[in-house]
C-alpha positions as CSV (number, residue, x, y, z in Angstrom):
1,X,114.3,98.9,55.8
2,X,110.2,98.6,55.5
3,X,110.6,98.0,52.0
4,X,113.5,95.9,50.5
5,X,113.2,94.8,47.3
6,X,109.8,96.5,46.5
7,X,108.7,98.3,43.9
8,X,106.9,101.5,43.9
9,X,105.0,103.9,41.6
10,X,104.4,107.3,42.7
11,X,102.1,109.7,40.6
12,X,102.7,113.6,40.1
13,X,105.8,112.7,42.4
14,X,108.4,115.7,41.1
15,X,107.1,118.3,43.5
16,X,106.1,118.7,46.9
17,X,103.8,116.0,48.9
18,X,104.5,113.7,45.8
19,X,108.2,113.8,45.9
20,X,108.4,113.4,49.1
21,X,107.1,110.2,49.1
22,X,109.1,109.1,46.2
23,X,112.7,109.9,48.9
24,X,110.9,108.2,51.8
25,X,109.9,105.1,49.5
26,X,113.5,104.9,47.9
27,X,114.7,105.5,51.5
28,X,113.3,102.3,52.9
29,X,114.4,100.2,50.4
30,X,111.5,100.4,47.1
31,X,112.9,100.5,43.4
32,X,110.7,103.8,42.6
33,X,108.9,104.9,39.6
34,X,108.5,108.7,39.7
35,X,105.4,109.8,37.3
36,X,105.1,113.5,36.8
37,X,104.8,115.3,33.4
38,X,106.0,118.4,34.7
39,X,103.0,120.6,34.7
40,X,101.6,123.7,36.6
41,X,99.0,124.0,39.6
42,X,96.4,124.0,36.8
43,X,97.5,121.3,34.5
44,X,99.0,123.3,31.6
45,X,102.2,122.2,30.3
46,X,105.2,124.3,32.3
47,X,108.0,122.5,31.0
48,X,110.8,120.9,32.9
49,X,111.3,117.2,34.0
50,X,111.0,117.2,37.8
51,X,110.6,113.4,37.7
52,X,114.2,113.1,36.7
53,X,115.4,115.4,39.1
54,X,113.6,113.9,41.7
55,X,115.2,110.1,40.7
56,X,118.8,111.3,40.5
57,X,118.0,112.4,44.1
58,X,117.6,109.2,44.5
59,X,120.0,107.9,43.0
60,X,122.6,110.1,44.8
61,X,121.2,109.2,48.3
62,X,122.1,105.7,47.1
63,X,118.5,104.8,45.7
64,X,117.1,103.2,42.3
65,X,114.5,105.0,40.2
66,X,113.4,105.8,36.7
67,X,111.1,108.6,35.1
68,X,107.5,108.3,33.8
69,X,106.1,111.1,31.9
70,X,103.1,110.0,30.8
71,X,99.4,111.5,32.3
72,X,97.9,109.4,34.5
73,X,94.0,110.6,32.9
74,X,95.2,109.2,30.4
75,X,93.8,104.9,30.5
76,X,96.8,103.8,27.7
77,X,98.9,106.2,29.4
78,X,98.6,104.8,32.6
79,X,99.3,101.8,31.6
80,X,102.7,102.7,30.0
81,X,103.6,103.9,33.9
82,X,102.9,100.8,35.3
83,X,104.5,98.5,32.3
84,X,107.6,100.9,32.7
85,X,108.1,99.5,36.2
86,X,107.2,95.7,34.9
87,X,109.6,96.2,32.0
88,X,112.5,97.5,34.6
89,X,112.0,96.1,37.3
90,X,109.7,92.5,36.9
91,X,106.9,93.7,39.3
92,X,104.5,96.3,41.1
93,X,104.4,96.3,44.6
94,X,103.3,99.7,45.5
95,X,101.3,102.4,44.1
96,X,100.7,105.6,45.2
97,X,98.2,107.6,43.8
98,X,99.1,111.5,44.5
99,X,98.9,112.9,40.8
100,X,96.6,116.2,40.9
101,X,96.1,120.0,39.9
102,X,93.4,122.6,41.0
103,X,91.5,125.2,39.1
104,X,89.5,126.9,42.1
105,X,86.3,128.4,41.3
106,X,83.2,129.3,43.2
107,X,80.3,127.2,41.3
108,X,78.9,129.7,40.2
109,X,82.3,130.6,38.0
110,X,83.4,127.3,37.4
111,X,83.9,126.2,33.6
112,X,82.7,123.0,32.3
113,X,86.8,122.4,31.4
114,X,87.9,123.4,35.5
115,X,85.5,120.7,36.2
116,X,86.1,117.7,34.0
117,X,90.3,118.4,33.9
118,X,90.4,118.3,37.6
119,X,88.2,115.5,38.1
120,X,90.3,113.1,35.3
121,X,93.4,113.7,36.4
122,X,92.4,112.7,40.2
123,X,89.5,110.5,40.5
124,X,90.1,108.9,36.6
125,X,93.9,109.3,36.7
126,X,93.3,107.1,40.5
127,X,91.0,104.8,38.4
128,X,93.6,104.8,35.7
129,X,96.7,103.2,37.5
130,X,94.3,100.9,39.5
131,X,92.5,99.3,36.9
132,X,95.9,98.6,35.1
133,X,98.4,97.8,38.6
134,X,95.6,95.9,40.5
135,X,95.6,92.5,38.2
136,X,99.4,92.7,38.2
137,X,98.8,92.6,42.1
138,X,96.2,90.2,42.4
139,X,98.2,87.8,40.2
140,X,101.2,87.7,43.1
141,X,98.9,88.0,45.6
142,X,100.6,90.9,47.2
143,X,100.2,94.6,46.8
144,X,99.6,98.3,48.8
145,X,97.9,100.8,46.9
146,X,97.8,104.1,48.6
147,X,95.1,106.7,47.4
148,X,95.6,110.5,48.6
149,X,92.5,111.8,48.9
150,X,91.5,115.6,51.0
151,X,89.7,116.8,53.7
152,X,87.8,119.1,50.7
153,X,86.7,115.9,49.4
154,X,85.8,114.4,53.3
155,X,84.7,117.9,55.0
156,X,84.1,120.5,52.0
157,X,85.9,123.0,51.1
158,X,84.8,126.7,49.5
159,X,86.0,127.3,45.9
160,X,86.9,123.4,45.3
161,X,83.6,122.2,43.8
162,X,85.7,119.9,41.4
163,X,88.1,119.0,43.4
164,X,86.4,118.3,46.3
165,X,84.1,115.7,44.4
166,X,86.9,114.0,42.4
167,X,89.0,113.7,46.1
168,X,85.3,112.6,47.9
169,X,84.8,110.1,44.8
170,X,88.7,108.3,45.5
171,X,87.3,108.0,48.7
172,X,84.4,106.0,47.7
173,X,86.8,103.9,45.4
174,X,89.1,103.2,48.1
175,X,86.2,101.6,50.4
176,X,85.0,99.4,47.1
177,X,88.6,98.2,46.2
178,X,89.2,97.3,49.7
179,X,86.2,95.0,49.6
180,X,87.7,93.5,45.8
181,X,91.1,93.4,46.2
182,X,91.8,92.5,50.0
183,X,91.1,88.8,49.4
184,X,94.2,88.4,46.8
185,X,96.6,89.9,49.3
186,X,96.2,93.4,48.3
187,X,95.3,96.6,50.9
188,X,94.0,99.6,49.2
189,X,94.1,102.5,52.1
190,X,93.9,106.7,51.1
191,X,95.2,109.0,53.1
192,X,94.7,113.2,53.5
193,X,97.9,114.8,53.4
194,X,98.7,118.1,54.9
195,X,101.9,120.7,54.1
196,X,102.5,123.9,52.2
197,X,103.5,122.9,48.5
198,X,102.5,125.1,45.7
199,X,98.8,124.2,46.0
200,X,98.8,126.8,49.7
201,X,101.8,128.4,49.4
202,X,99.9,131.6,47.9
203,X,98.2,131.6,51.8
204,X,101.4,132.0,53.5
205,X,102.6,134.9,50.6
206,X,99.2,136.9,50.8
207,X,99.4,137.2,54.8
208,X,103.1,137.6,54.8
209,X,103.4,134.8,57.3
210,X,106.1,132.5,57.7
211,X,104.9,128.2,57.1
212,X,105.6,126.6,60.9
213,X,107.9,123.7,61.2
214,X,104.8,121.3,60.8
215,X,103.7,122.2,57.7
216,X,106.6,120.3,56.0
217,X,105.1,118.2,53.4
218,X,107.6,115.7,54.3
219,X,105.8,115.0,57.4
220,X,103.4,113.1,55.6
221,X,105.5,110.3,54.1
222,X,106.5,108.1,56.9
223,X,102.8,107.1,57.1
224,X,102.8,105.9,53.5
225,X,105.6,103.9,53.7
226,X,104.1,102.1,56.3
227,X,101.0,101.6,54.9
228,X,103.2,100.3,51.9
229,X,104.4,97.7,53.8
230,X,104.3,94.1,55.0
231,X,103.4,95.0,58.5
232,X,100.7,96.8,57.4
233,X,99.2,93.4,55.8
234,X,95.9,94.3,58.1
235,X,95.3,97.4,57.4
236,X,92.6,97.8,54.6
237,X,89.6,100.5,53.6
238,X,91.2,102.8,55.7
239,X,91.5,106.6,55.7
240,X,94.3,108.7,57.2
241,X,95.3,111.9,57.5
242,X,97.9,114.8,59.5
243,X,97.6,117.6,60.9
244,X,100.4,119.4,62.9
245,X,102.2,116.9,64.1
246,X,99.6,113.9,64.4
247,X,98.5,111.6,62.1
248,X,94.8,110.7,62.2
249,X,92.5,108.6,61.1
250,X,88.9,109.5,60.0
251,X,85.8,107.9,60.9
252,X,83.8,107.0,57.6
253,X,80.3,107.9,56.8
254,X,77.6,106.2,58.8
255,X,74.3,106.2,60.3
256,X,74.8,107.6,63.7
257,X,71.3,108.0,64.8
258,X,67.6,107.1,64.0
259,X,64.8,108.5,63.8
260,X,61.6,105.4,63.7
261,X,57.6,105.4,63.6
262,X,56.2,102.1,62.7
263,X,54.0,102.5,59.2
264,X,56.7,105.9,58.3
265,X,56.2,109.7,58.7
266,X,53.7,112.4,57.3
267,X,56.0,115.9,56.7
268,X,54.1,117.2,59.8
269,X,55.7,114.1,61.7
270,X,59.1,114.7,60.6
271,X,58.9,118.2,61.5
272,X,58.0,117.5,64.6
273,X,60.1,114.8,65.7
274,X,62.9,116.2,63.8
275,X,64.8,118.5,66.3
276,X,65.0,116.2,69.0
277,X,66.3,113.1,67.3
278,X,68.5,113.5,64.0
279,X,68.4,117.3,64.6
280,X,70.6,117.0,67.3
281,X,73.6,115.1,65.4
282,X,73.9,117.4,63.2
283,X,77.6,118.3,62.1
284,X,79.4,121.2,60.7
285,X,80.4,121.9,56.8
286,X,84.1,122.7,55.8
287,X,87.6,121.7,57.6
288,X,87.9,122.7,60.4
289,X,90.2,125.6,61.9
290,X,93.4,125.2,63.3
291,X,94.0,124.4,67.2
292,X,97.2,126.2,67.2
293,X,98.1,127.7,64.3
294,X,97.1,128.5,60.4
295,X,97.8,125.0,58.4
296,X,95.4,124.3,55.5
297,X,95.6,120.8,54.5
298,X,95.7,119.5,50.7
């Protein structure tokens, strides 16, 4: 197994993409935390404890794992998740940062509360279980922290003005911790995960349309584990994603052409010169569509 002995925390891991990396994790071999605190798409309390569902699945497939409830947007609270593992099981090996909720709104409609709840919960709740894992990590000189980030965040996507910059920001956070952490041992990696979990399953009811076979969120977690790993030891400041039946990997931001004048550019110059030299790298807004069939990514 990939990962014997490890242990693991998983955010929002009692539904969907989340739980299912919690099973693979526990499948491989990882001592699992499962965080969730049980709320709906939008962040208001639904009541329930998935998380404990979720580890006596575990549990009956033979695994170990224990509940944490606490919100990751919360800083003390986030530490409580990660001293829960310490306190049980003596370390933190893995984090995976998947904890989120939505509240889509054009901008135009958007609240000042749809913005900052979706924002803390996944670029502060990310910042949260960082700040408190990553000296644990650095002290043992060994750690993978996974961050799940979106192709709204890396492409755009309409409606998703908050969560688009909170999943663009982990992004940008991923690239710096790479650059701070990898010299203690520790790979920090994000990935774009794809499936139909109650975040699109209202596309698939509204059409009437059936999900195809490769929009099982559980496609998605065998990438993790990896990246979770020993073997993925060189991996770092990298950013995955699925779609249908691949995963990929995405190229990150950067100058890809030039456009140069010694002494610099009046306006006229740049309107000029403009078409025939950065004009003609320009690149489309939004994800893109399907090859073969409707599959929105999360």
């Amino acid at each position: 197994m990939l990962l014997a002995d490890r242990v693991a925390i998983v955010t929002g891991a009692g539904r969907g993409i989340g739980r299912e990396f919690a099973l693979c994790l526990a499948a491989e071999g990882a001592k699992v935390v499962v965080n969730d605190i049980g709320a709906s798409l939008d962040g208001r309390d639904e009541g329930g404890d998935p998380a404990t569902e979720v580890c006596r699945e575990i549990e009956t497939a033979g695994g170990t794992a224990i509940p944490a409830h606490d919100s990751v947007s919360d800083f003390d609270g986030a530490g409580r998740i990660v001293r829960a593992a310490v306190n049980e099981f003596g370390r933190v090996d893995i984090l995976v940062n998947n904890a989120g909720i939505i509240r889509d709104r054009t901008l135009v409609k958007m609240e000042e509360s749809d913005f900052d709840a979706v924002v803390a919960v996944h670029l502060k709740g990310t910042f949260n279980m960082v700040r408190h894992a990553a000296p644990l990590m650095k002290e043992q000189e060994y750690g993978r922290i996974i961050n799940i980030t979106s192709s709204a965040g890396l492409r755009g996507n309409f409606g998703q003005t908050n969560y688009g910059a909170a999943k663009a920001g982990i992004m940008g956070m991923t690239f710096v911790w790479a650059l701070e952490l990898g010299r203690s041992g520790v790979t920090v990696n994000a990935m774009a995960p794809a499936g139909v979990t109650r975040m699109t399953q209202g596309l698939y009811e509204r059409t009437g349309n059936e999900p195809p076979p490769d929009a099982d969120p559980a496609l998605n977690a065998p990438l993790v584990a990896f990246l979770a790993s020993e073997r993925a030891g060189a991996i770092n400041g990298q950013v995955f994603g699925r779609t249908g039946w691949s995963y990929t990997i995405f190229q990150t931001p950067r100058q890809v052409a030039s456009m140069y004048r010694p002494g610099g550019f009046t306006p006229a110059e740049v309107a000029e010169h403009f078409e025939t030299t950065l004009g003609q790298h320009l690149q489309p807004v939004g994800m893109p569509a399907p090859l073969d069939q409707e599959f929105t990514a999360t």
